[in-house]
C-alpha positions as CSV (number, residue, x, y, z in Angstrom):
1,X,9.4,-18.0,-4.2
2,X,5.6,-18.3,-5.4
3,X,5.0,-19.0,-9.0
4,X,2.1,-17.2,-10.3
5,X,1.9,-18.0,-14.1
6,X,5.4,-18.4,-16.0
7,X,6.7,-15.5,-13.7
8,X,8.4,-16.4,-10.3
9,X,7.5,-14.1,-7.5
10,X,9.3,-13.5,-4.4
11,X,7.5,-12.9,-1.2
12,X,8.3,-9.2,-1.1
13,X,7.1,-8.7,-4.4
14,X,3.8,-10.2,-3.8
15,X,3.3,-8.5,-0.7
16,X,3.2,-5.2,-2.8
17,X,1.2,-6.4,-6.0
18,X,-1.5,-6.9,-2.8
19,X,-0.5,-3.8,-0.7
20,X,-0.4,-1.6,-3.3
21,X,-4.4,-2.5,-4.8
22,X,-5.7,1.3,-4.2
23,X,-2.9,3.5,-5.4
24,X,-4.3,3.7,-8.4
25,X,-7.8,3.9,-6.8
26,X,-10.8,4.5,-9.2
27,X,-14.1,5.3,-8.3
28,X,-17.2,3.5,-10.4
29,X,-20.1,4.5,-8.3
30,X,-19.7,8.0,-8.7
31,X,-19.6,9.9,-12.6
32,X,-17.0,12.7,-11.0
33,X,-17.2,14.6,-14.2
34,X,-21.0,14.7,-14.2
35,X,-20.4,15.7,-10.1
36,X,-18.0,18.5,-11.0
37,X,-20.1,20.2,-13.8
38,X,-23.2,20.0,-11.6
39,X,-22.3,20.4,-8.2
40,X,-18.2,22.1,-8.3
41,X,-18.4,22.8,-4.4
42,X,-19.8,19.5,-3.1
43,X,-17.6,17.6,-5.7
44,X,-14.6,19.0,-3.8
45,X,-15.5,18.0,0.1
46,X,-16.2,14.5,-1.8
47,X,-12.8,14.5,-3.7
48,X,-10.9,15.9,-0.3
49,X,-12.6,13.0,1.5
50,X,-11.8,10.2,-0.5
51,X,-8.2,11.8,-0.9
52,X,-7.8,11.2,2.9
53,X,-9.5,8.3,3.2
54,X,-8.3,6.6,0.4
55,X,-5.1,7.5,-0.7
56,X,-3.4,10.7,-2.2
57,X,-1.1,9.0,-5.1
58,X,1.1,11.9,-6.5
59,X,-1.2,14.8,-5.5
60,X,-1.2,16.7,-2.3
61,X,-3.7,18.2,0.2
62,X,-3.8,22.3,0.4
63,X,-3.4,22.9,4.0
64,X,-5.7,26.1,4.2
65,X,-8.6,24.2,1.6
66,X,-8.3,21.5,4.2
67,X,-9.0,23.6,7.5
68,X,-11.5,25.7,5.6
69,X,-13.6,22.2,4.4
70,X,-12.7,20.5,7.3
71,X,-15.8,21.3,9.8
72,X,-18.3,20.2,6.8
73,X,-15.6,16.6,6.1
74,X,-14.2,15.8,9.5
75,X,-17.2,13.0,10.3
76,X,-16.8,11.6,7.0
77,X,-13.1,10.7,7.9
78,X,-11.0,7.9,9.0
79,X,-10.4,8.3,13.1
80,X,-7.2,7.6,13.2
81,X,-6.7,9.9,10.7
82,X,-8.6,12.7,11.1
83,X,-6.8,12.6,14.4
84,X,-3.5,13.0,12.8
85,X,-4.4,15.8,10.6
86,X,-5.8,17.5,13.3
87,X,-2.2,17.5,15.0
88,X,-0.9,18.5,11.4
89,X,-2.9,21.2,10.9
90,X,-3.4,22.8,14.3
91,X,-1.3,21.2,16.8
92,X,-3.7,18.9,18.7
93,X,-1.5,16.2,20.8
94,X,-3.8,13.5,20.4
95,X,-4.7,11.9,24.0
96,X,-4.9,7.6,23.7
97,X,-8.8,7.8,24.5
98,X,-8.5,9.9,20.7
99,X,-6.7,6.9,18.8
100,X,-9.1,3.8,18.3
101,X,-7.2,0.5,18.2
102,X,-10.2,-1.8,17.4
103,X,-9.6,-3.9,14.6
104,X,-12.9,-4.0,13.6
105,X,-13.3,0.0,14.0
106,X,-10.4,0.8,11.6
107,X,-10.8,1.2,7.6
């Protein structure tokens, strides 16, 4: 086991302390209160998107919010992703040419 200060750590355990990092995501570049009160309709494409993108935690997408915001989010998401809600949402079988598997091309 790794010892990180008095507490002994398995390998397991570590894994999720460093797996886990943006579960509790929060966002300092943008004042979301300040966002909400000034702009409540662009504040929710930017919350939907970092949703997908980053994480849901404990909340959950609205299917119909999502395919009514999705033509004005869909380039701001993930590929891979945006691939799979497609087939969520409307049924799309993704083709292979659809998923990318470059490392360096996934976030």
């Amino acid at each position: 086991p790794l010892i990180l200060g008095s507490a002994r750590m398995g390998v397991t355990e570590m894994l999720r302390s460093c797996l886990c990092y943006n579960t509790s995501m929060y966002n300092w570049s943008v004042d979301e209160k300040r966002f909400k009160k000034e702009s409540p309709k662009a504040y929710r494409l930017w919350r939907l998107t970092q949703l997908i993108n980053y994480g849901l935690g404990d909340e959950k997408l609205d299917a119909e919010e999502l395919k009514k915001a999705w033509p004005k989010i869909k380039d701001k998401l993930d590929p891979n992703v945006k691939v799979y809600l497609e087939y969520l949402l409307w049924g799309h079988v993704p083709s292979s040419k659809d998923i990318i598997s470059n490392f360096w091309t996934l976030s």
